[in-house]
N, C-alpha and C positions, 0 to 999 in steps of 0.2 A: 102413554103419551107418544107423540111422534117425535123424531130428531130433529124439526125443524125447529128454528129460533124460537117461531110468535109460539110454540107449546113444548119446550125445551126444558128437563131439569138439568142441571150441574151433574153428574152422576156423583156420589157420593155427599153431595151435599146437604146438610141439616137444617138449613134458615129457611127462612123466608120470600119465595122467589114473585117478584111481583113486575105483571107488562099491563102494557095498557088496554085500559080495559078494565082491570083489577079496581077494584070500589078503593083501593089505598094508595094508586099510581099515584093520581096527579099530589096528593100528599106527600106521597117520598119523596120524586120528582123535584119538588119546591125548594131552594136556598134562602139563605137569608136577602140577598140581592136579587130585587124587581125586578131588575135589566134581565135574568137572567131566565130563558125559559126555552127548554132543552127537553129532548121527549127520549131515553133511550129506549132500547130495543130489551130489555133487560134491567132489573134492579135486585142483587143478591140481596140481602139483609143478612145477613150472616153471625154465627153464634161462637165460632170456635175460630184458633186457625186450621182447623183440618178444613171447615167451609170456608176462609177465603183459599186455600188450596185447591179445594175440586172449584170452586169460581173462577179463579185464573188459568187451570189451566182447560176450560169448557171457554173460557172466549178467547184463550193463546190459539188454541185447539180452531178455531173457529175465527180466527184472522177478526175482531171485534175490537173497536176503541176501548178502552178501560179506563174508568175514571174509579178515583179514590176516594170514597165518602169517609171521611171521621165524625167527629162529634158537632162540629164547631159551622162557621158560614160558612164556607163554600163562597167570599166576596167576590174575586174573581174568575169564576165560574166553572172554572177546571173542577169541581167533585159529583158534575154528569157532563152526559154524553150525549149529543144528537145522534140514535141508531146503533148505539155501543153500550158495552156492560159499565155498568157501575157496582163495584165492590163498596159496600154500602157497613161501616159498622158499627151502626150507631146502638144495636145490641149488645154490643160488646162493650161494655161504659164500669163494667164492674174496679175499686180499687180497695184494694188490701194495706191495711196498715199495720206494721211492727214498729211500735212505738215505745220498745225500749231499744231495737239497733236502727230508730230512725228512717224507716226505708220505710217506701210505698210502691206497689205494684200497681198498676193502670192500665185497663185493657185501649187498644186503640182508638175505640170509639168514645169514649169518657169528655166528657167539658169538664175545664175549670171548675165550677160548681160542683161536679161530682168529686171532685179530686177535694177541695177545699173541704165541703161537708163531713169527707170521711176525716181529715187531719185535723180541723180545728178540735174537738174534743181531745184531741191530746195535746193541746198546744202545741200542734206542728204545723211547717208550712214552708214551702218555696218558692222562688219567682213564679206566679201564673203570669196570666192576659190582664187585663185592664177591663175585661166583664168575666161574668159568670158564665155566658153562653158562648163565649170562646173553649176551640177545641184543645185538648193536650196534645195529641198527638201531634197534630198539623205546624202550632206553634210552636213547639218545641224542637222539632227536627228541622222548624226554619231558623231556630236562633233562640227565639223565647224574649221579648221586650214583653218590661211587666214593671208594675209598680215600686217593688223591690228591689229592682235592679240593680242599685247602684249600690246595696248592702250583701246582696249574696250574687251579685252575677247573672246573666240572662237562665232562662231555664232551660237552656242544654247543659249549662257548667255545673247543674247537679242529677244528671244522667250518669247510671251504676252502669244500666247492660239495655237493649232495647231487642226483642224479637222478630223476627222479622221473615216473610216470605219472599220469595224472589220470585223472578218471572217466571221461571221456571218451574215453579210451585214446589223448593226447596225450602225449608224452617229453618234457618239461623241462627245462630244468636253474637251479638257484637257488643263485644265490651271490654275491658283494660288488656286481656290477654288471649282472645278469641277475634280473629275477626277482624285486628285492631285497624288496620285500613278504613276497614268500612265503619267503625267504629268513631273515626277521628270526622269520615262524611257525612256522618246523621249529626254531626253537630253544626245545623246551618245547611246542610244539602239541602233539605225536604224530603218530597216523597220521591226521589227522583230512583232509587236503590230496591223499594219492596217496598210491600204493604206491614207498616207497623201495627202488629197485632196486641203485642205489649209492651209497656215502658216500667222501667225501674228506676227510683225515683231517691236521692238521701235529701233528707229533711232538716229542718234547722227548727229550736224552736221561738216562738211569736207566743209569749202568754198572753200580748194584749193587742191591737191596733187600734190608731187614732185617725177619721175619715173628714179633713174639712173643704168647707167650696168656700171662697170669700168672691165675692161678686159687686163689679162696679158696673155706674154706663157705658157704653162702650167707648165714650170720646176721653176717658181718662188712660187708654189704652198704653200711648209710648208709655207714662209715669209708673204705670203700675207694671211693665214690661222689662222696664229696665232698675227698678226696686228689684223684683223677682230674679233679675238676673244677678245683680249687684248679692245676691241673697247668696245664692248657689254658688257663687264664683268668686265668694268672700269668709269662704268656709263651712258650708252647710255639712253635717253631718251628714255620715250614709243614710242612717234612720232614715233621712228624708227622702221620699219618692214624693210627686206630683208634675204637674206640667203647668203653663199659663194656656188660655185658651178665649177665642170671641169663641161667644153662643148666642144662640135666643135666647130669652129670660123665661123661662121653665114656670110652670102655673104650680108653684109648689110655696108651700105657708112660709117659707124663709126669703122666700123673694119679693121683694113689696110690688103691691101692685101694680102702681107705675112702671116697674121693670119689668113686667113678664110681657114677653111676646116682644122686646126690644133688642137691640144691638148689646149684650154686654160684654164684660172682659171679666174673665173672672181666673183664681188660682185653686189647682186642686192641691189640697196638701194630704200626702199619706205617709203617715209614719210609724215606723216600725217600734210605740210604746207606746207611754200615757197618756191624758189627753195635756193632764199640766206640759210636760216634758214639749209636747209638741207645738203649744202655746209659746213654751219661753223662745223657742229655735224660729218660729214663725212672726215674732213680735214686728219683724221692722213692717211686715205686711199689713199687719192689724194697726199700724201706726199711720198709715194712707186712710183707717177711715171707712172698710167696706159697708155699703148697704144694704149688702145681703152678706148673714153669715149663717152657717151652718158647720158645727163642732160638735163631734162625739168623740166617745171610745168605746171600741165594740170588737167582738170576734172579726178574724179576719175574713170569713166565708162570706159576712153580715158585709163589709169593706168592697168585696170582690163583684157583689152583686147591686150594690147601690146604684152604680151608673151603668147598666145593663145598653146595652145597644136596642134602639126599639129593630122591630121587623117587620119587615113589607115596604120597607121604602126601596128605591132607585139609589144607588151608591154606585162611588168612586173615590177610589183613596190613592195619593201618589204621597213620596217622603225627598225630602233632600235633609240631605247632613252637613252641617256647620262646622267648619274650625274654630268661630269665635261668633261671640253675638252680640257687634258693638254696636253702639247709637243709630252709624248707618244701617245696619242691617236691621235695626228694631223698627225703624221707620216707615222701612219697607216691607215687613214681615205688616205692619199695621195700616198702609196704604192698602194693600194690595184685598183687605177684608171687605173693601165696601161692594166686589162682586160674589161673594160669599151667599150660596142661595138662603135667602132668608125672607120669612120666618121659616124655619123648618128644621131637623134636628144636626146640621150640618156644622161641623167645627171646624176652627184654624187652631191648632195646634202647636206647640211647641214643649217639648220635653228636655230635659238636662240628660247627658251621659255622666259616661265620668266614675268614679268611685270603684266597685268590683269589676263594672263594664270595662273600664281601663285595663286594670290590675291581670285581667286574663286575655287581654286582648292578641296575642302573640300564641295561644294554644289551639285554637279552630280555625275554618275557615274563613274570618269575618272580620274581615279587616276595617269596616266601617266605626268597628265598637271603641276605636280611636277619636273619633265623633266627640264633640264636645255637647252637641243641642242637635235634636231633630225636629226637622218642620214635617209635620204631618195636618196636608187639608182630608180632613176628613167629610166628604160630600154625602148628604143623602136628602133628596126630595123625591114628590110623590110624580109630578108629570113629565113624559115622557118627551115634551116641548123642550123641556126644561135640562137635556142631555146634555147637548151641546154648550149651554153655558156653564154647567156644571162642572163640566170637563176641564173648560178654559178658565175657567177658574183653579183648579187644581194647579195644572199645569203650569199657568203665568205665575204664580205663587213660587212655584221652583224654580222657576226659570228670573225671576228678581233677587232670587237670594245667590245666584250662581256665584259672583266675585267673592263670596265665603264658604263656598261648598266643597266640600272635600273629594267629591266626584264618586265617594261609594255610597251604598245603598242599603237598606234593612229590605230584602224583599218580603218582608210576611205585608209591608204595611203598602204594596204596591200590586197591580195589577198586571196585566200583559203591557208593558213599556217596549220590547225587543229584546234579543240576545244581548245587546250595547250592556244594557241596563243589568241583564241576568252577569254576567262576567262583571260587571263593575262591584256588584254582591258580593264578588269572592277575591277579587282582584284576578288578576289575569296568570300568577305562578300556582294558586289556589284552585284555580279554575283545570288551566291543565290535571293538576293532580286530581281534581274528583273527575273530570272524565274519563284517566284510568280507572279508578274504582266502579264509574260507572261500564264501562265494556267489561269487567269482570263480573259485574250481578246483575247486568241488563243491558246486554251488547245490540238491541234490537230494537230499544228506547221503547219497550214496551209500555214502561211508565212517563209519556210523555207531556199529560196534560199537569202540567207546572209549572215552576217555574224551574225550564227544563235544561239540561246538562245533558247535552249531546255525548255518544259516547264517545273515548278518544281511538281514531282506528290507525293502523290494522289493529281490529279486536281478535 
């Protein structure tokens, strides 16, 4: 082969190298986000880290954008490149479980799913994502919001050690007494530090979980809004995870028919036990009367993939964080729905903090997890007409709840907003400090497609 790009290997590398042209480009190529279509010059697929090593350092080598492929979406659009490599590793998905000291090993390319399947047989399990085809990697080194949350803490707060290559195509490894800098940054930085090629992982156990939707019309909205919150903020246990949420009314046998393909308001409840146990906690909801209900108890893998995110739609997702979620605020969290693209799989959101979120709030970079409630509009429709209101929709959404907002941010659950929004993530003494970290393992911002941390100079 010659040394040029379009017939270039990695020297030394073992994967999969595919350009275009390749009968599996435009496949690789593809995110879970429509918006998103991006041709690079390059796709490793990579099986070890010795191959993302000779990949980084053939497009260091070669002045080439570098994008970080893990497992998971790629929603806004940083995991390729127009004309630049993408380290791609989604081969890399294997996890290892010791299920008597608790711990699970995760290669960096691994989804939720992969991670869930291997621990629910031994009744273990950690904060994941809120689906199954959410990545580990990506989630977790941006924070980790996950169903759980509020019982065990985001899922950096059970990160043992993570591996890691640098730009430099240096190996790593950062954890309690290696590294610990960089260590304290992958909780809540991102990929802004190296390519995470494995995560380690301690486990909690889950012998059981309980999955329910209760679903109204949607004009019952504020009542069932502020039950829900009256619920949570009148003592809900940790057990409890879910959010309130409008939808479309989903073509599924628990939904009567009159409701499907309509405006509803519905509550997810996930709890960490029985189905009884989750019934008696969730009562004052079941007391409103829903028209759709839907209640099991089931493994938590079965949990994690129930409400799977469909793919190939157009997305956009922005989040503001609440200090409190009174009347007023409920009012307008439920006005603001009637631009809400619909029918289509597009959600308004709202989630409870609180509980372990709190309790470690003062340990990473993440000063948001003070947060009492997150508004997350969740957009996805199919036409590209349809961008523009899409957006503004998102956006006027946060922008009505501002007089209760705490001014920081969960960036996993946001897009490209600006720097403003990147330092509001970490808070701004937060923020300095991982910029030193980052001029120590990537003074050249070679991992820049993120949500990015400039580095702090003189480097």
């Amino acid at each position: 082969m010659s040394d040029t790009i379009e017939h270039a290997r990695p020297h030394g590398f073992g994967g999969v190298v595919l350009q275009d042209g390749d009968p599996a480009y435009d496949e690789a190529r593809a995110v879970f986000n429509g918006m998103i279509d991006k041709r690079p010059a390059m796709i490793a697929q990579c099986e070890s880290a010795a191959d993302v090593q000779a990949a980084l350092r053939y497009g260091v080598d070669r002045e080439l954008e570098i994008a970080v492929r893990g497992g998971g979406h790629g929603v806004a659009g940083t995991a390729v490149t127009d004309g630049g490599l993408v380290v791609d590793l989604r081969r890399m998905n294997s996890v290892q479980v010791d299920p008597e000291a608790r711990i699970a090993r995760v290669g960096g390319g691994a989804t939720w799913g992969d991670f869930d399947r291997a621990c629910t047989p031994h009744a273990l399990a950690t904060t994941g994502g809120r689906a199954s085809t959410t990545g580990v990697a990506g989630l977790t080194l941006g924070g980790g919001s996950g169903w759980f949350e509020r019982k065990w803490g985001l899922a950096c707060d059970a990160l043992v050690s993570v591996e890691l290559v640098t730009a430099d195509g240096r190996l790593v490894i950062a954890d309690e007494t290696q590294n610990t800098e960089l260590f304290w940054a992958l909780h809540g930085g991102g990929g802004n530090f190296g390519v995470a090629t494995s995560l380690t992982f301690r486990l909690q156990p889950l012998p059981t979980a309980t999955l329910g939707l209760l679903l109204w019309p949607g004009e019952a909205g504020p009542q069932v809004l502020r039950a829900y919150r009256d619920l949570i903020e009148g003592g809900a246990p940790d057990e409890l995870g879910g959010a309130a949420v409008y939808l479309t009314g989903p073509p599924e046998e628990f939904v009567p028919a009159h409701l499907q393909g309509k405006l509803l308001v519905g509550v997810a409840m996930v709890y960490a036990g029985t189905e009884a146990d989750a019934r008696e906690v969730f009562a004052p909801m079941f007391a409103l009367a829903p028209e759709g209900v839907m209640v099991a108890e089931m493994p938590y893998d079965v949990v994690q993939s129930a409400l799977d995110d469909p793919p190939g739609f157009r997305n956009y997702w922005s989040a503001e964080h609440l200090s409190a979620f009174p009347d007023a605020a409920v009012d307008a969290f439920c006005d603001r729905v009637r631009d809400m693209p619909s029918p289509s799989p597009s959600q308004q959101l709202i989630a409870p903090w609180g509980g372990q979120v709190l309790r470690a709030a003062d340990t990473w970079p993440l000063p948001h997890r003070k947060s009492a409630w997150v508004v997350h509009p969740f957009g996805l429709w199919e036409d590209a007409a349809d961008d523009a209101r899409g957006i503004r929709w998102a956006r006027d959404l946060c922008a009505d709840l501002q007089e209760w907002a705490t001014g920081y941010v969960y960036l996993n659950f946001i897009g490209n907003e600006g720097q403003g929004r990147v330092i509001a993530g970490f808070g701004e003494d937060n923020y300095r400090r991982l910029a030193r970290v980052k001029c120590e393992y990537d003074p050249e911002n070679v991992f820049h497609l993120n949500q990015n941390i400039e580095p702090g100079w003189p480097c």
